[in-house]
Structure formats: C-alpha cells, structure tokens
N, C-alpha and C positions, 0 to 999 in steps of 0.2 A: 196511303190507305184512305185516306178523307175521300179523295175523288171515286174511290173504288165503293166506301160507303155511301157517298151521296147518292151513286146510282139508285143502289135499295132502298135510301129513305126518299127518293122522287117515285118510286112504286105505290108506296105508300100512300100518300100525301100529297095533294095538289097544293103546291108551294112554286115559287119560283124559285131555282138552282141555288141564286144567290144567296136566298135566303139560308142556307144549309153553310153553316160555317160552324169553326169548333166550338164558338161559344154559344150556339143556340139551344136552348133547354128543348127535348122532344114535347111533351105534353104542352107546356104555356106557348112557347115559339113555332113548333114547326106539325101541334095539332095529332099528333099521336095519343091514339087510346092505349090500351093496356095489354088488348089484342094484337092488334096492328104493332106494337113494339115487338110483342113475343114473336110472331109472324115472321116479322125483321130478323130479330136475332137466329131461326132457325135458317133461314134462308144466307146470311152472316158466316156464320158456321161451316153450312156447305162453300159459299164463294172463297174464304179466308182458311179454309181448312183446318179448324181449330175447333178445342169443346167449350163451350159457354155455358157457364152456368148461369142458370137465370137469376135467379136471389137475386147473386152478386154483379150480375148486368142490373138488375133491374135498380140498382143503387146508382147507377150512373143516370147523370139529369141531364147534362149535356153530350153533345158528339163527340166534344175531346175526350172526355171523362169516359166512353165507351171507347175508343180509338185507345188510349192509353189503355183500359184494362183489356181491350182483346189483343194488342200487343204481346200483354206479359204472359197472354197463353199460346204464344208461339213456340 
C-alpha cells in the first residue's frame, strides 16, 4: 500500500520519492496543506476502493498512521 500511496502524495507535492516513507509527517515533512491532503484522500478512496472519513484521516500525521487506518476500512 505505501508504494501504491506514495504515487498520490508525488502528485501532490514536489518532494523526492524517498522522501515519502512511513514515518514522514504530511504537513511539516512532505509540505501538505489541508486542501491538497483532502484532495489526496478523495483521490485514496477511488484508487484503494474504500470510504475515508475525513475527521478521522485527518487525525493521521504520518503515512503509516494513514496506511494503518485506511487498512482497517477494507
């Protein structure tokens, strides 16, 4: 799932690949606003075929912590 996420958050965000690992925080790390995350997650949704709630995405700080909780909506 990481690799299938990092696609959508290199859309996002001019970052270098590497930089996109589980423990990088969106906003301080890898430069995400608030738009650009929701963005993300709608686009998430369709690729992972799953419902995201935003709140509760938006509580996640890093990639794992999104990775783990779009897991448990499989």
């Amino acid at each position: 799932m990481l690799e299938q996420l990092k696609g959508l958050i290199l859309n996002y965000v001019e970052i270098d690949e590497s930089d996109v690992t589980e423990s990088a925080r969106f906003s301080e790390d890898l430069g995400f606003n608030s738009y650009d995350f929701m963005c993300m997650l709608g686009e998430a949704e369709d690729e992972f075929d799953i419902e995201i709630d935003e709140a509760e995405a938006g509580k996640c700080k890093t990639v794992g912590e999104l990775i783990s909780y779009m897991e448990e909506q499989k």
